[in-house]
N, C-alpha and C positions, 0 to 999 in steps of 0.2 A: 504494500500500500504506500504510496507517495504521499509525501503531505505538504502543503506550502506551508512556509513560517509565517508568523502573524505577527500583526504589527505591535509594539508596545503602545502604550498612551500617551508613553512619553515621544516617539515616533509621530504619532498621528498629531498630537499638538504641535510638534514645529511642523509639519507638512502642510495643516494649514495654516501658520503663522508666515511660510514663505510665501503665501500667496499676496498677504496682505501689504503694501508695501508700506504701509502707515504702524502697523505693529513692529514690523521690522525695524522700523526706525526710531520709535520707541522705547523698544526692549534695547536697543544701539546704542541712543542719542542720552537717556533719560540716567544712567550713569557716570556718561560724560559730560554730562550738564554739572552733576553733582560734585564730582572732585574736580572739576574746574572751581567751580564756589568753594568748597573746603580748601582748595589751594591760593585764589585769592584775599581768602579770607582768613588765613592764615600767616599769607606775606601783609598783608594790611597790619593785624595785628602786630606782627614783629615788628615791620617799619616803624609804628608809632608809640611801641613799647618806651623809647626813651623819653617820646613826649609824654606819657601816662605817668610814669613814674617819677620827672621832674615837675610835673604838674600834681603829685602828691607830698611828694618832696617840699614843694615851697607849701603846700596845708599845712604840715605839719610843722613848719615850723612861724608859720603865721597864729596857731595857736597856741604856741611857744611848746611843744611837746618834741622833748629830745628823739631823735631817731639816729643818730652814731653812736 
């Protein structure tokens, strides 16, 4: 007896997700949207780390509260 092999589900779902080109692009697009943001948004942060901290810097010493 011959048998054909059968598809998994996980098979049949991208099969038809290749058809979609909108899915496609999605499932592609929608986590390099994401660490593009976590990456800008991370050099942002670092850029402006010295501004943050000299800008806490003179707080605390404008309420006279020692910090060295």
């Amino acid at each position: 007896m011959i048998t054909t092999p059968r598809k998994s589900c996980a098979t049949a779902l991208h099969a038809s997700d290749a058809d979609n080109p909108v899915e496609r692009l999605l499932r592609v697009g929608a986590p390099v949207l994401v660490a593009l943001a976590i990456g800008f948004g991370l050099l942002a942060s670092v850029g402006f780390a010295g501004g943050v901290h000299d800008a806490a810097h003179d707080t605390r010493h404008s309420f006279a509260f020692p910090c060295h």
